[in-house]
VEXFIVO-984934 format. One line per 4 residues: number of its first residue (from 0); their letters; for each residue z, x, y of C-alpha. Coordinates in nm, 2 decimals, always signed. Layout:
// VEXFIVO-984934
NUM = A = Z:X:Y | ...
//
This chain:
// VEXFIVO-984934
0 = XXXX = +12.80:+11.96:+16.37 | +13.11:+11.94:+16.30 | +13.27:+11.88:+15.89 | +13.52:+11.71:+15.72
4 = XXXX = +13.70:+11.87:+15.43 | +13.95:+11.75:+15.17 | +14.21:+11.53:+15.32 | +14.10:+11.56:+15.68
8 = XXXX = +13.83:+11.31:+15.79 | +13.64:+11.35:+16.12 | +13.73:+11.17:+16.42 | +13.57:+10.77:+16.49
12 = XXXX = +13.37:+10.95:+16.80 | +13.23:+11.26:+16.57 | +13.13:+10.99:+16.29 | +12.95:+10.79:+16.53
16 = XXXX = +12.75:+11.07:+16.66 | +12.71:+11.23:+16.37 | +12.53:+10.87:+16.23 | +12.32:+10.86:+16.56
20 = XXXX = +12.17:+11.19:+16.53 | +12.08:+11.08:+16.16 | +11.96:+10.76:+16.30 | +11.72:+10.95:+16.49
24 = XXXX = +11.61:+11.19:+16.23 | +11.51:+10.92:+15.98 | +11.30:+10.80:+16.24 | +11.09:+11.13:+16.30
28 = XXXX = +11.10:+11.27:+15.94 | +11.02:+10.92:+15.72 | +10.67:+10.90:+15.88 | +10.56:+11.30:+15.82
32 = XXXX = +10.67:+11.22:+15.45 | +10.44:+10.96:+15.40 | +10.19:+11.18:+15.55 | +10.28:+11.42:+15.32
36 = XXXX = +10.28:+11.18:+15.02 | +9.93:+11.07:+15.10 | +9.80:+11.45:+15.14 | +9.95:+11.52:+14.84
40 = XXXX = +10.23:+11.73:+14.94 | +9.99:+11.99:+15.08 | +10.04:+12.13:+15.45 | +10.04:+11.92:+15.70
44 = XXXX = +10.00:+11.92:+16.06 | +10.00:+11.67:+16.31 | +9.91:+11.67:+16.64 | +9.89:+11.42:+16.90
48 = X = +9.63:+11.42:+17.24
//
């Protein structure tokens, strides 16, 4: 992934894939938190049949 740094800000087409990807990732990682949450932070595995 690409980064912006002081007075040079990403292109509109980097920024928008840049919020998909994080889109996506909120998606898959806010479920395994509450998982974790519930477990009490201990390891956790899922799997699915």
């Amino acid at each position: 992934m690409d980064k912006a740094v002081r007075c040079h800000s990403l292109p509109m087409k980097i920024i928008s894939r840049i919020l998909h990807i994080s889109r996506i990732r909120s998606r898959v990682d806010h479920p395994y938190a509450f998982m974790k949450g519930m477990f009490g932070f201990a390891h956790t595995m899922v799997t699915t049949l």
